[in-house]
N, C-alpha and C positions, 0 to 999 in steps of 0.2 A: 290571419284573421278568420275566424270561425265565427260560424253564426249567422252570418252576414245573406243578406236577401239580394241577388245582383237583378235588376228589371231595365227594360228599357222605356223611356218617358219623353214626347217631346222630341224625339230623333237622339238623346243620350243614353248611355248606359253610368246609371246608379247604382252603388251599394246601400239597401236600408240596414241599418245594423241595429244590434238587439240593444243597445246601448244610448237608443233614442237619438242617433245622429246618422246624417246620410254622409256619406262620401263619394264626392264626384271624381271618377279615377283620371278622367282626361285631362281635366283641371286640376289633379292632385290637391286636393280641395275639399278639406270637412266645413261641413255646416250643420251648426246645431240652433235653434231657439230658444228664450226664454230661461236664461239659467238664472237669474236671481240671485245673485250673489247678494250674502248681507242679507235675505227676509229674514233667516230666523232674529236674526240680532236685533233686527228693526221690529220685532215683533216680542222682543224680550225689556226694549228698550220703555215696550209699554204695557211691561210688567204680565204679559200672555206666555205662560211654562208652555213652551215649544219646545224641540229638540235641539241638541248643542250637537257641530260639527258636518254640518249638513255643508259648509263652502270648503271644508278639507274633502271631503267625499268627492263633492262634483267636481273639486280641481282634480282629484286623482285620477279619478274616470276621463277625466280630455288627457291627462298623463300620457293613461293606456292604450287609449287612442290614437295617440299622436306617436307612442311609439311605435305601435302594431303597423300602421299606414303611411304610406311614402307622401307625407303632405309637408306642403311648402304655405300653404295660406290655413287660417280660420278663419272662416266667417262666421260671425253672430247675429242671427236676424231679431234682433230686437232683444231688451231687456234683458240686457247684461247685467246690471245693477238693479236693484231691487226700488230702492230710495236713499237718499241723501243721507241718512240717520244711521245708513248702513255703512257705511265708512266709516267705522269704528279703527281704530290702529294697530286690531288684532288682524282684521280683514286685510285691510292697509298692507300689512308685512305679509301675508299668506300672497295674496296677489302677484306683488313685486318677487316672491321667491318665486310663485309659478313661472312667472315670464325670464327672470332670469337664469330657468333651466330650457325656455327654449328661445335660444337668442335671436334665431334666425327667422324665427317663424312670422310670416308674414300676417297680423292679426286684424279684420276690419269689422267692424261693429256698424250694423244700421238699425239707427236709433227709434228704437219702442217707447212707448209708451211712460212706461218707469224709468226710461233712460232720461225721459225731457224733465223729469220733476228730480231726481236723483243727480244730473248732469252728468256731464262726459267723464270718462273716465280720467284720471290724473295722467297729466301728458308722459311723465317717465314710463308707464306699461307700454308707451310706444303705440299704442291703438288709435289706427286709422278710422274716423268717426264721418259717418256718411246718414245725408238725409235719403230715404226713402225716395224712388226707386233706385236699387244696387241694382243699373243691368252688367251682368255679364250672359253674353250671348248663349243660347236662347233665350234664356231665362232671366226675368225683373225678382230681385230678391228684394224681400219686403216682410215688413213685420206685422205689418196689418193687414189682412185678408180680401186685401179687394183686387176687382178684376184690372190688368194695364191694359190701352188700347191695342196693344202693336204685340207685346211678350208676355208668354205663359209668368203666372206668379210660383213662386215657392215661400210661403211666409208661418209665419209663428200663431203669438197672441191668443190663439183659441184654447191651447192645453189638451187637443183633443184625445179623448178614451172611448173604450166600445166596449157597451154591456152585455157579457155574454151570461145567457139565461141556460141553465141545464134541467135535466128532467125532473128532479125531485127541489125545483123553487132555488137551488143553490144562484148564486151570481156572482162574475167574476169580472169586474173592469180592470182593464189594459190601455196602457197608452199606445196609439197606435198611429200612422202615415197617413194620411186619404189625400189621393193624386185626382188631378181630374186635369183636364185639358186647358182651362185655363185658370185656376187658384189652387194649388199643395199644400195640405198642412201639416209642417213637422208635427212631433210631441213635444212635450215642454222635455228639455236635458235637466236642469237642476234638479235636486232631492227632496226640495220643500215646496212645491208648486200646486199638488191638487192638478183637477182636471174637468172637462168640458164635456159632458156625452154629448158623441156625435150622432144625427142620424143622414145618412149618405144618402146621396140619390141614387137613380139607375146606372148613372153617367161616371159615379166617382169607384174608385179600387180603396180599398181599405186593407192595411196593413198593420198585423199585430205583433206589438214586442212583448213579449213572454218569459223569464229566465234569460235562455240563453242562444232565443233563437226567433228570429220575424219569417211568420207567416201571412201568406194572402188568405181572407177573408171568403169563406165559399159564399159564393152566391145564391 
């Protein structure tokens, strides 16, 4: 795996990968955010010319991942599903081929925002469907960006990107990580999602995905 950002967080050592997904190596363990399965289609379904192919894309992209990295679980922090509407039967069969090329993988989804109006995923993909707080120690996995009492957060839902401004007016947003001590925001992993500008405090690191390579943000 090239590319990949290793930092330590929280007393862990994380990989940020360029591919909008972090991988936890002790937990052999990818977690991604916000992948939307099914927007475009729900967003065709009301007649809005969007792009076609965008949930073969982002299944491929976890493919490559999952091949690259010695992972035994996925986790999804929220918004796996876009909406209900998105369950079309093209989706439907894309889904079920994905999972039945990786049979073993242990898959758990904690349920966003678009998950509670779109519902849970169909019980055959085998996805283990959990309310909000996901702890596994240190860390409360969550898809809504708020602080827990007791464990650091690592959560979704904001889509965050960072606006980078150059000398002649040019601007370039990237979706990027911001960790902070107690609330982490992935980037959104789907293809059709848009994004968030973040502005960070003193306290948070900001990490940008670029091509084919995450870098930390100078300070």
């Amino acid at each position: 795996m090239n590319g990949y950002l290793p930092i330590e967080h929280c007393g862990e050592t994380l990989w940020l990968l360029p591919d909008r997904a972090l991988y936890w190596p002790a937990r052999r363990t990818l977690l991604v955010a916000d992948v939307h399965i099914g927007k475009a289609a729900s967003y065709r379904a009301l007649h809005q010319p969007v792009p076609r192919g965008t949930t073969e894309v982002t299944l491929a992209r976890l493919d490559a991942l999952l091949a690259a990295l010695a992972c035994e679980r996925l986790i999804i922090l929220g918004d796996f599903l876009h909406a209900r509407n998105a369950l079309t039967p093209a989706t439907l069969a894309r889904l079920h081929a994905w999972k039945l090329r990786h049979p073993t993988l242990d898959v758990m989804l904690v349920r966003g925002n678009h998950d509670r109006h779109a519902g849970d995923p169909p019980a055959e993909l085998g996805i283990t469907v959990y309310d909000e707080p996901l702890l596994l120690a240190p860390f409360a996995l969550q898809h809504e960006p708020t602080p827990h009492p007791d464990h650091p957060v690592l959560a979704g839902h904001v889509h965050p990107v960072f606006l980078l401004r150059g000398r002649a007016r040019q601007r370039l947003r990237l979706p990027c990580f911001m960790l902070d001590t107690q609330v982490s925001l992935l980037p959104a992993f789907g293809e059709f999602t848009g994004g968030w500008r973040i502005a960070p405090d003193a306290n948070s690191r900001v990490f940008l995905c670029g091509g084919d390579r995450v870098w930390a943000l100078a300070e």
